[in-house]
N, C-alpha and C positions, 0 to 999 in steps of 0.2 A: 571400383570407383576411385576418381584418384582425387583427393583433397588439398587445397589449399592452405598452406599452414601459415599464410596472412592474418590481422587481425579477426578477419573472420571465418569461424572454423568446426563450422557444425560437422560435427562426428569425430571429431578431431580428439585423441586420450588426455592428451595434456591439457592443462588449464593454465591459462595463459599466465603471464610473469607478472602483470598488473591486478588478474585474478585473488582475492578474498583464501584467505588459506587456511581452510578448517582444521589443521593438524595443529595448528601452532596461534592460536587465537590470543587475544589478550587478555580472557579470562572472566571468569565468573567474579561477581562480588562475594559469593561463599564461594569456596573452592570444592568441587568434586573430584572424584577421581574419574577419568575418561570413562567410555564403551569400548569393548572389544568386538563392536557391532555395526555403532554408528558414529559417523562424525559430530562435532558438536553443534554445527548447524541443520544435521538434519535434528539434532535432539530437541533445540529450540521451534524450529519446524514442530515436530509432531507434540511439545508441548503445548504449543499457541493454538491448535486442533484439538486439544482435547480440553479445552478450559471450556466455564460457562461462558466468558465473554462470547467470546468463535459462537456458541449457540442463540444467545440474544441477537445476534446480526441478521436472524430472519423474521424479529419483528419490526426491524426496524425500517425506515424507509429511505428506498434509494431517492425518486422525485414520486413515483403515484404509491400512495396508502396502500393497502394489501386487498382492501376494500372493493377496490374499482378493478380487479381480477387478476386471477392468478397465474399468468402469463409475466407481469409483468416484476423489473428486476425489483430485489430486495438487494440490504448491503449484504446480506448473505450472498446472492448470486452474486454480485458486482464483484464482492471478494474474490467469489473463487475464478471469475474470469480474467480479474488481475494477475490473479498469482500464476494462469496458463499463461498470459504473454509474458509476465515477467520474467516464467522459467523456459521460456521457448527464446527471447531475444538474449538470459546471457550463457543459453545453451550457444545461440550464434555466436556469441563475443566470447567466449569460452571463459564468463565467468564464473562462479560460484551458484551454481543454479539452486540450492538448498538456503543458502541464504537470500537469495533475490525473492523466495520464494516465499520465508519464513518473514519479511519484510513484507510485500503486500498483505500475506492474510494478516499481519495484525495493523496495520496501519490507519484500519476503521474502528478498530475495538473503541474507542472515546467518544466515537457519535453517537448524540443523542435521539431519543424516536421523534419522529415526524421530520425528518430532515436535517436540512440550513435552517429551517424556519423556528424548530425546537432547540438548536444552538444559538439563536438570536435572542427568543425567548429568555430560555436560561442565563446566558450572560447579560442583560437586561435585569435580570432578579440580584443576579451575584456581583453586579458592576461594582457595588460598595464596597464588596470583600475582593474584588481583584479579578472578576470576572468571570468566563466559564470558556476553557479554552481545549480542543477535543484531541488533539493531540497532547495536552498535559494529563490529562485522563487518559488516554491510553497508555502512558508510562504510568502513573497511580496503578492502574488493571493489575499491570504485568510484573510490578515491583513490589505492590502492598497488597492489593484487595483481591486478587487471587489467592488463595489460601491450600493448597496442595500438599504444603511439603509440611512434616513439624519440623523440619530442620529452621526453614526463615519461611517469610511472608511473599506472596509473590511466584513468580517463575524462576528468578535466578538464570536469567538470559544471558549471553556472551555478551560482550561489550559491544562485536563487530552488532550483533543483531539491535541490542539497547540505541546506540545513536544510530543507526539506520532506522530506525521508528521516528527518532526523534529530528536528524538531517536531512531526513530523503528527501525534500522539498529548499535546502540548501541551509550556509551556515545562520544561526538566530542572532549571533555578534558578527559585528564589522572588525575591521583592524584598531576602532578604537574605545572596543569595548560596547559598543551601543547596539542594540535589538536591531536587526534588520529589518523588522517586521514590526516593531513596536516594542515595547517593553515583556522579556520574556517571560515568560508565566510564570510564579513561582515555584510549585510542584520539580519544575524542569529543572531549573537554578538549585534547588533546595538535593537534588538527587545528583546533579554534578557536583556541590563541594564535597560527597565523598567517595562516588565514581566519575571521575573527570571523564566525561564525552565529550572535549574539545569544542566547543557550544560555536569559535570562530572557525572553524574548519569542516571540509566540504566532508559528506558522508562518503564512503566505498561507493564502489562506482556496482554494486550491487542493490544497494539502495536506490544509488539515480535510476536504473531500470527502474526497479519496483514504481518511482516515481513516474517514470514516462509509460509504466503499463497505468497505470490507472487515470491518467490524459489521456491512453488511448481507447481503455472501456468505455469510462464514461460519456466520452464525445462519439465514440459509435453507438451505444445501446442508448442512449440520452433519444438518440434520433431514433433507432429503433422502437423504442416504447413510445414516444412522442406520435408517431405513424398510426403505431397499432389504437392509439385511444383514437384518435382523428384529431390531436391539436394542432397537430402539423398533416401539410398535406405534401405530396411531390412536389407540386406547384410553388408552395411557398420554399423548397431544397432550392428551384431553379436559382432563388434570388443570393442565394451563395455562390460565389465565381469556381469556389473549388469544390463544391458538390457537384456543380452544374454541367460542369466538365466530366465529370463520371458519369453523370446520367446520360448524355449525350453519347459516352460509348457505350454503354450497356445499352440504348437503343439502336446505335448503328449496330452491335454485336447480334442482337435481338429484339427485331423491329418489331414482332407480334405480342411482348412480352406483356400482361397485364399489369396496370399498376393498381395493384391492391397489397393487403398485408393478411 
């Protein structure tokens, strides 16, 4: 089979030159000494798998309660469907697939149960103390309230995988200093003055996958579980121009096909 060694370059050995490079990372806030086994992004990977956070993620809710049946996604599944597109698109891009990877699975650890709805909630409770923000609990998780090591508190994640948790949705300062998003959460602010994650600058371009897989789960299985309870029907898919269009071919492809779930 004969490959292209364009930007995109599935099966490709090499990892491209814009490619995330585990041999030579920027480092732990404790320093360890390497593996003679694994890289340092798969180590972050399979630590963020084996924490309690990772396990709490299956009672939590993606949009239906666990209640209304067990078909349907939890951030558990959600998780782990992210982290297959994430590791399949920067297998194409010949990025860093262990870090793209190690990025989606933790990118939910800070959600709260019952949804948006229970981070509404919460932050509603905590507005006076500065509010309740789920991606600054996700770095708290992975930095303090994980408790693993007696060495420190926390994971002791590489830097590459730290601000990919915390940028993969893009930079929280502009060029002049101010929150893109609002005023940044404490927690965040408080953990970069003494691991600088460059808070105006974009994450690795392993993190922005991680980011565009979990747009791309949740807007497919969003509709998928949507179907399956009956809040949506096909009917109402039609009135989207760009679903509408797919369903159109999947009928001209398979004009007998049943629409049920």
């Amino acid at each position: 089979m004969t490959i292209d060694n364009g930007a995109l370059g599935f099966g490709v050995g090499e990892r491209a030159v814009y490619a995330a490079d585990p041999w030579s990372t920027r480092g732990r806030l404790f320093p360890e000494p390497s593996s003679p086994t694994r890289s340092d992004f798969q180590r972050d990977r399979d630590r963020i798998v084996h924490t309690t956070a990772f396990r709490r993620l299956k009672h939590k809710t993606q949009v239906f309660i666990a209640a209304d049946g067990d078909h349907y996604r939890t951030r558990l599944t959600h998780t782990v469907e992210v982290a297959q597109i994430a590791r399949a698109l920067a297998r194409a891009l010949r990025l860093d697939e262990d870090l793209a990877e190690g990025v989606a699975l933790v990118h939910d650890f800070g959600h709260t149960p019952f949804g948006h709805t229970g981070e509404d909630a919460l932050h509603a409770v905590l507005e006076p103390y500065g509010g309740f923000d789920h991606n600054a609990q996700s770095l708290r998780i992975v930095t303090k309230l994980e408790r693993r090591y007696a060495q420190f508190d926390g994971l002791n994640l590489t830097w590459e995988s730290l601000e990919g948790l915390v940028k993969h949705n893009g930079p929280l300062l502009d060029a002049n200093g101010e929150g893109t998003r609002g005023p940044v959460p404490l927690p965040i602010l408080e953990y970069s003055e003494n691991h600088d994650l460059e808070l105006a600058s974009h994450a690795s371009l392993e993190a922005q996958v991680a980011a565009i897989a979990d747009d791309i789960a949740y807007n497919t299985h969003d509709i998928d579980d949507g179907l399956r309870s009956g809040y949506l029907t096909f009917e109402m898919l039609e009135d989207v121009p760009f679903l509408a269009a797919l369903m159109r071919e999947v009928h001209e492809l398979y004009p007998g096909l049943e629409a049920r779930m």
